[in-house]
N, CA, C and O of each residue as an XYZ file, in Angstrom:
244
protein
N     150.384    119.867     57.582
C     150.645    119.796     59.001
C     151.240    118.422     59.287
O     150.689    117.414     58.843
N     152.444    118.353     60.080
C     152.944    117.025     60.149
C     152.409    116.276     61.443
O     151.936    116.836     62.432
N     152.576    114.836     61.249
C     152.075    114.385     62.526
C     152.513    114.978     63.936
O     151.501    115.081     64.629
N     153.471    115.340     64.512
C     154.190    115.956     65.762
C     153.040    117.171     66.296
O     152.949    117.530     67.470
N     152.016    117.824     64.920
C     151.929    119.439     65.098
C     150.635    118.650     65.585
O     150.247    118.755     66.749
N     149.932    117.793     64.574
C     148.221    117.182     64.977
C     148.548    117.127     66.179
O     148.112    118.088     66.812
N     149.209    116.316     66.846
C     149.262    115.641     68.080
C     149.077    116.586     69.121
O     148.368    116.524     70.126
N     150.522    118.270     68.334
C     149.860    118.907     69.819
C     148.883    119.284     69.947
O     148.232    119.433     70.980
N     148.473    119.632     68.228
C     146.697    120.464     68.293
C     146.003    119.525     69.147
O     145.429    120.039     70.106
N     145.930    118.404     69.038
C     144.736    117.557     69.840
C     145.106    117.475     71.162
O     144.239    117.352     72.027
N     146.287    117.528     71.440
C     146.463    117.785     73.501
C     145.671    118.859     73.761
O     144.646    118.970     74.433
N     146.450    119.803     72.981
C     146.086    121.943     73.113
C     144.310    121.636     73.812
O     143.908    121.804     74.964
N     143.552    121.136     72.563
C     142.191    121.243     72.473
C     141.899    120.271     73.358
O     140.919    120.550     74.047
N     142.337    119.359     73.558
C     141.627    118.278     74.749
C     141.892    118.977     75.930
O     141.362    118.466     76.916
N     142.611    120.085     76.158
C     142.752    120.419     78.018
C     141.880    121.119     77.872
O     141.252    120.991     78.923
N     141.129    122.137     76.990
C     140.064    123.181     76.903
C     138.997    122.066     76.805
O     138.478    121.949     77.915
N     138.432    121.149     75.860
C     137.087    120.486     75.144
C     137.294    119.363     75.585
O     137.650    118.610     74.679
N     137.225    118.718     76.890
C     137.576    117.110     77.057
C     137.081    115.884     76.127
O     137.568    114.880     75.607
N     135.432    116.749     76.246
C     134.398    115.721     75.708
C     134.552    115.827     74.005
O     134.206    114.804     73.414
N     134.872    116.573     73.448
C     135.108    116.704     72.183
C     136.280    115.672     71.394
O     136.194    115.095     70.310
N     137.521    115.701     72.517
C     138.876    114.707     72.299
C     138.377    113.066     72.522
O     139.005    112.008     72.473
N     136.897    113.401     72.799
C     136.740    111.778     73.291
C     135.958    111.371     71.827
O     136.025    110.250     71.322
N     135.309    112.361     71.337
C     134.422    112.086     70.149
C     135.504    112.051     68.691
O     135.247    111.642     67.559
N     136.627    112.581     69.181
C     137.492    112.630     67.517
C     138.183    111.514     67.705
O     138.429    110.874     66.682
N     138.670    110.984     68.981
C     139.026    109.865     69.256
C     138.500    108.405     69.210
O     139.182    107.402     69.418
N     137.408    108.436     68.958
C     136.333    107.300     68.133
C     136.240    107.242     66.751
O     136.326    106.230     66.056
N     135.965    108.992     66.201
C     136.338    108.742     65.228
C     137.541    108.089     64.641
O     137.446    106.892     64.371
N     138.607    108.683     64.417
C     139.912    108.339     64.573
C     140.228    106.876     64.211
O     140.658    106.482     63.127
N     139.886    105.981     65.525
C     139.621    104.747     65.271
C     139.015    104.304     64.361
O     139.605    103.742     63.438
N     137.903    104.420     64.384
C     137.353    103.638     62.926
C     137.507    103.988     61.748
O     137.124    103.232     60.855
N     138.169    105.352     61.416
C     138.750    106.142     60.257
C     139.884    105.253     59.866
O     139.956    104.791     58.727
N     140.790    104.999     60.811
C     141.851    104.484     60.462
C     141.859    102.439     59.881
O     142.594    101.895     59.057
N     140.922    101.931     60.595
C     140.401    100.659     59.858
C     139.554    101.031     58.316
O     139.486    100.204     57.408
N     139.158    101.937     58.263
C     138.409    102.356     56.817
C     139.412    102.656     55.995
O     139.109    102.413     54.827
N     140.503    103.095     56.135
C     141.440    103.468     55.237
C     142.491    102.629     55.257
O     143.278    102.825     54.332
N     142.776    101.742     56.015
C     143.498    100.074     55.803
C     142.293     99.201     54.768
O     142.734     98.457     53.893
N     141.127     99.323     54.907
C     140.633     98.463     54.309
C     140.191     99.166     52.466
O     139.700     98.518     51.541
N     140.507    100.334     52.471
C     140.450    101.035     51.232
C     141.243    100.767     50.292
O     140.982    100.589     49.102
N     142.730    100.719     51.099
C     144.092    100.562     50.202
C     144.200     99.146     49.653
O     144.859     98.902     48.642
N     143.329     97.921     50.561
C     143.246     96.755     50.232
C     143.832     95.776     51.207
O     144.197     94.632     50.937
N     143.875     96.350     52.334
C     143.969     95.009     53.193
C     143.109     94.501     54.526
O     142.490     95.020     55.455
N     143.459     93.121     54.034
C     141.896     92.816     54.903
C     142.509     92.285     56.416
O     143.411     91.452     56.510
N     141.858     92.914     57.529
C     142.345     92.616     58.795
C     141.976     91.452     59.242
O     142.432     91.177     60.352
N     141.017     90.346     58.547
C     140.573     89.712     58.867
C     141.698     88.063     59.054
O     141.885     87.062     59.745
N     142.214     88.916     57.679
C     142.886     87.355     57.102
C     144.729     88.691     57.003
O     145.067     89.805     56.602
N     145.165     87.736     57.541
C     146.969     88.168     57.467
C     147.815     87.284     57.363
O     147.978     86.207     57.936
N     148.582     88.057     56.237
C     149.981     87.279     55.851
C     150.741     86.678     56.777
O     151.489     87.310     57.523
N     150.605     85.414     56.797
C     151.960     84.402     57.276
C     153.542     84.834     56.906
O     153.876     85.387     55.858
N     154.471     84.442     58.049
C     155.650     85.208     57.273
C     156.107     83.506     56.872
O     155.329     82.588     57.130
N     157.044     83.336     56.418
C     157.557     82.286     55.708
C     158.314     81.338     56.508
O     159.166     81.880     57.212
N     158.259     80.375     56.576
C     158.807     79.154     57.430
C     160.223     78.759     57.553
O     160.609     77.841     56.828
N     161.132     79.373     58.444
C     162.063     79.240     58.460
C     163.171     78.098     58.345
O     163.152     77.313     59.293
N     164.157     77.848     57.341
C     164.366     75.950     56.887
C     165.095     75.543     58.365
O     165.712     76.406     58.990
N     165.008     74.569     58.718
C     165.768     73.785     59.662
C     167.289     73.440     59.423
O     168.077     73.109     60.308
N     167.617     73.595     57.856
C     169.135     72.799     57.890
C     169.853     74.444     57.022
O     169.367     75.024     56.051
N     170.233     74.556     57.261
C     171.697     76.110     56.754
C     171.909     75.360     55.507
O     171.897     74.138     55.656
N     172.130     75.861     54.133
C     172.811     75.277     53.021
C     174.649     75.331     53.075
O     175.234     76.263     53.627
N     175.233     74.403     52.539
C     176.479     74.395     52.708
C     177.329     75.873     51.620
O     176.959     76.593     50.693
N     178.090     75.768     52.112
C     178.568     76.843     51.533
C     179.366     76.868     49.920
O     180.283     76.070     50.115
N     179.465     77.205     48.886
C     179.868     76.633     48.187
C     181.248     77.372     47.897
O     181.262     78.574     48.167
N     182.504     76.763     47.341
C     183.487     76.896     47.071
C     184.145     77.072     45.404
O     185.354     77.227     45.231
């Protein structure tokens, strides 16, 4: 099932089960930090991007 189809299943079912879309929706959340932190990255600590130089190198000929 591709993401586009979940999405409508979970509208479909949230206009019938309100309280139910509120409970998969917690889940959800913390599912998705459990499986960032599975693959190996830690939210705690994040990559710096790299320091951009101040002077352009000349061009060489």
């Amino acid at each position: 099932m591709g993401r586009k189809a979940k999405l409508k299943k979970l509208r479909k079912s949230a206009k019938t089960d309100p309280e139910a879309a509120k409970r998969r929706q917690n889940i959800d959340d913390t599912q998705f930090v459990k499986d960032l932190q599975r693959q190996g990255y830690d939210l705690k600590v994040g990559d710096r991007a790299p320091d951009i130089p101040e002077s352009s190198p000349e061009p060489q000929v």
